[in-house]
N, C-alpha and C positions, 0 to 999 in steps of 0.2 A: 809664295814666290811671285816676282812684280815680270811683269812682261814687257818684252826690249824691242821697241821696235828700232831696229837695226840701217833701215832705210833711215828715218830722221835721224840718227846718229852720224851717218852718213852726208846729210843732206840732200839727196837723190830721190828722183820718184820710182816708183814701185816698179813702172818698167826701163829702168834707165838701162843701156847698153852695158855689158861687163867692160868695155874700153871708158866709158862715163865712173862705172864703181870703182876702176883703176885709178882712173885721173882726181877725184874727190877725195880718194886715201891718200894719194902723194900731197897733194892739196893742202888734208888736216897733220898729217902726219909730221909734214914739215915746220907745220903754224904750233902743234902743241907737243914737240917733240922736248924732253924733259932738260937735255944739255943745251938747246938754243929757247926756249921758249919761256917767256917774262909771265905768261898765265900763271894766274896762282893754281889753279886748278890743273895746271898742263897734264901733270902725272898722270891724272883721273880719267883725261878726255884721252889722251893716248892712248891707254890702257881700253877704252869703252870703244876708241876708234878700231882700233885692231880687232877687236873680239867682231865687231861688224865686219870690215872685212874678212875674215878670217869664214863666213857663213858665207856674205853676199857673192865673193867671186869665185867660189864654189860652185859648178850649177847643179852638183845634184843636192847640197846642204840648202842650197838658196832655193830650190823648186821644194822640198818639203819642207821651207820655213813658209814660203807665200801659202802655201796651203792650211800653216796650220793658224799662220798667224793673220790670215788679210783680216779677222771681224774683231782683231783687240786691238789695246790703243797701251802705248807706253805708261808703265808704272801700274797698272791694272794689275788686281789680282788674276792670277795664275797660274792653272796646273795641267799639264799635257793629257792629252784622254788617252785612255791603254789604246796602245796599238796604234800610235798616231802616225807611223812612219812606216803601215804598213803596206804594203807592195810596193815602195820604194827601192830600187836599185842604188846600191852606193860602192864605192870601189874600197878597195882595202882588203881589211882581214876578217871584217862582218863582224856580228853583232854581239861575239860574246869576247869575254878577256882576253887580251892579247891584240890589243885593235893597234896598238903602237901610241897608246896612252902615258903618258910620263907620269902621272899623278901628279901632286901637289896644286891641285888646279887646272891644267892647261896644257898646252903640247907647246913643246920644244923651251919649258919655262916660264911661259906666257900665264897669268895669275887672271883665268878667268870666271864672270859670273857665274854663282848655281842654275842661273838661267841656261846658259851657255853648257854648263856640264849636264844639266838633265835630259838635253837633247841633243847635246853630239860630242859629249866628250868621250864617246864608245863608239862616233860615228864617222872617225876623221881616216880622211881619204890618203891609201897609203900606196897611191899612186907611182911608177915609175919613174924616175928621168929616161924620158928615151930619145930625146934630141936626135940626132941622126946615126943611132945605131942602128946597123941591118938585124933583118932578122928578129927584133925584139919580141916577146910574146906580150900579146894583152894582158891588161890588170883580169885580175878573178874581182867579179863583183858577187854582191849578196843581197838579200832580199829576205822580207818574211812573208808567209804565207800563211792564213787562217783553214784549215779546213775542218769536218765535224771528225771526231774522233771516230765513230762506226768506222769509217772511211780505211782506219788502221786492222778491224776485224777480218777483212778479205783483201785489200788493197784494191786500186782501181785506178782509173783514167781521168783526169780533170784538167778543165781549161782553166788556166791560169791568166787574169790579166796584171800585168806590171806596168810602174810608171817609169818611163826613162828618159832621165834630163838629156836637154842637150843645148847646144849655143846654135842658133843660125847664123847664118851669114851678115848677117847687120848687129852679130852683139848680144841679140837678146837670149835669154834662157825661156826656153818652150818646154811642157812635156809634152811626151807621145807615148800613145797607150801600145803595148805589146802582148798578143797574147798566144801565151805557150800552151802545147799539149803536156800536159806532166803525171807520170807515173806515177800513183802514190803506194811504196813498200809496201806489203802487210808486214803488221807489226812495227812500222814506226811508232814513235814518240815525240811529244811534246820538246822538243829544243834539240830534238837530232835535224840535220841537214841533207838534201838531195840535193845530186850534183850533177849538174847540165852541159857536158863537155862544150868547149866550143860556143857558148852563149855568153860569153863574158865580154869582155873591151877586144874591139878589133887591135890587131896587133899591127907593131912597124917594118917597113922591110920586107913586106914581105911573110913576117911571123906568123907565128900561129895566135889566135882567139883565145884569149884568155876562157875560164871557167865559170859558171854563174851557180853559185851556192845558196838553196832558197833552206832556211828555216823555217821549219813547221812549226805552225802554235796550233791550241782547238778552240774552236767556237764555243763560248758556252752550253753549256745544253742544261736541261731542265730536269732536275735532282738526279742527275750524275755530275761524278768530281772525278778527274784523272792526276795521280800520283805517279809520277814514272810509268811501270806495267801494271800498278794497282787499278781498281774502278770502284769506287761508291757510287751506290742507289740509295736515294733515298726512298722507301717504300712504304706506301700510306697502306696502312690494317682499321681496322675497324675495332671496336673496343673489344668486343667477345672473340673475334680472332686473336687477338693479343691474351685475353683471359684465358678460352678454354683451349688454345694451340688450335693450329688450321694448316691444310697443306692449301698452298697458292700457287698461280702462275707468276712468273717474274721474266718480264720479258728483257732480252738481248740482244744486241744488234746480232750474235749469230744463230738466234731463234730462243724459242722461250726455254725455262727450266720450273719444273713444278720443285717448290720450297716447302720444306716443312718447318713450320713456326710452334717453337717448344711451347707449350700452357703455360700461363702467367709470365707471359714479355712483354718487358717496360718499355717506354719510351728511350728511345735510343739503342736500343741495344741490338750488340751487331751479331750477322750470321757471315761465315765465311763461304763459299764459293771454288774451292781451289781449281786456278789453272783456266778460270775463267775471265780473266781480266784479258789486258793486250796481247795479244799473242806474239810467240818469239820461239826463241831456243828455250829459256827461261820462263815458260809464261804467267806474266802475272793473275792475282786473281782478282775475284769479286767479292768486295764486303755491300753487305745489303743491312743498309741502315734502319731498324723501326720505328716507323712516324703514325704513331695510335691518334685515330681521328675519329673527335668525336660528334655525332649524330648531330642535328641542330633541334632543339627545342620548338620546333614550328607549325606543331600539330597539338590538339588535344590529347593525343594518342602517345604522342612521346614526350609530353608533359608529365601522364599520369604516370610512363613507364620511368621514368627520371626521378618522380617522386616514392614511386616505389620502392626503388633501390636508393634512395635515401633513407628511406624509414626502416628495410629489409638487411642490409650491409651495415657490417659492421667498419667502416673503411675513415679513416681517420687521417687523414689527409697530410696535416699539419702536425702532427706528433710531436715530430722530430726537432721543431722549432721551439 
């Protein structure tokens, strides 16, 4: 995928006023509009004009495009890094189906770039009219959040920082760092949401505060995998605890469990857990994966013991093939 830099499409610099990205889309729009304009290309550049607009006078789309894009340059290969719009606040219906996406490309029929849809065709602000109604309530914004999964084993308190666009008084789009105290459930999950009454778009009139909806993801962690309420370990054995069975400790974020590992477990092979995975109403469990590691050849001592059991076993590696 080729990266759009949106500003040149524009013609505008990086920090030009939202009344400057106003005035440069009437500007082009007028010059390569497809019923008046002699451009052979009009269609193309209309089409590429609007999908810029349609980011730049955005400010919370236009604060996580500068972010993601200030160090590429147009037509560059590119591909978003997971998580690239994370702790950004943006208005609407948030981050999963149902954002008020038309399909076919683009919103409202608009046929735009894979560039365009891999980063905000899920992200498009489904903002109010609220001109001068009283009383209006705020937009519900949304946000994702990373935290480590353990975090789901007992729940707990975390400070949360977010970014929230906004326009100052001269035009330009700033962010500013916000940082919440947030509850984390026990027994949350991966792409469930917590809801922060009252923290979303001030409202009009008068109105009440919209709601600020933060999506949970987890941070990787290091040979664990989370499935829903499932958890994979993956757990390094030694070669003769894998042969002659061995009971282990296997540690948990809600404290260890001694395992017993059956004699003669191969690589890969899984033990169950039950009821120790996430916890909930339901609680998932814990599969614990076998990872048979073996010894390094780095002594005289376990050279001979190496060659020993080559000459001693009768073990035949490749049979099968």
């Amino acid at each position: 995928m080729e990266f759009r830099d949106y500003y040149e499409v524009m013609g505008v610099a990086r920090d030009a006023t939202q009344d400057e990205v106003k005035r440069a889309y009437r500007k082009l729009a007028r010059k390569y509009h497809p019923d008046v304009s002699k451009e052979g290309d009009a269609e193309e550049r209309f089409k590429e004009v609007g999908e810029a607009y349609e980011v730049l006078k955005d400010a919370e789309k236009r604060a996580a495009y500068d972010q993601l894009g200030s160090n590429h340059k147009a037509g560059q290969e590119f591909q978003p890094p997971p998580g690239w719009d994370e702790g950004f606040e943006f208005s609407g219906a948030g981050s999963n189906a149902g954002r008020g996406y038309t399909g076919g490309g683009g919103f409202g029929g608009a046929q735009y770039s894979d560039f365009f849809e891999d980063l905000f065709a899920q992200r498009k602000s489904g903002g109010r009219q609220q001109g001068s109604q009283f009383g209006m309530r705020g937009d519900d914004r949304h946000a994702r959040i990373v935290i480590d999964f353990r975090d789901s084993y007992t729940g707990t308190q975390r400070s949360i920082s977010l970014h929230a666009p906004e326009v100052t008084a001269d035009g330009h789009v700033v962010t500013k760092e916000i940082t919440l105290n947030v509850k984390i459930p026990k027994g949350i999950q991966a792409g469930q949401k917590i809801r922060l009454a009252g923290q979303g778009g001030i409202g009009a009139g008068g109105g009440k505060a919209g709601d600020l909806f933060l999506e949970v993801e987890f941070s990787p962690a290091k040979r664990y995998r989370i499935d829903g309420a499932n958890v994979y370990l993956t757990l390094p054995v030694a070669p003769w605890e894998a042969a002659l069975g061995a009971t282990v400790a296997v540690p948990l974020p809600s404290g260890s469990v001694e395992l017993k590992i059956p004699p003669n477990s191969s690589q890969g092979s899984k033990l169950r857990l039950k009821g120790k995975g996430l916890p909930g109403k339901a609680p998932g469990d814990m599969y614990v994966l076998i990872d048979v590691q073996l010894p390094p050849a780095d002594s005289e001592v376990a050279k001979d013991l190496y060659k020993k059991m080559s000459e001693e076993l009768p073990f035949a590696p490749r049979a099968d093939l």
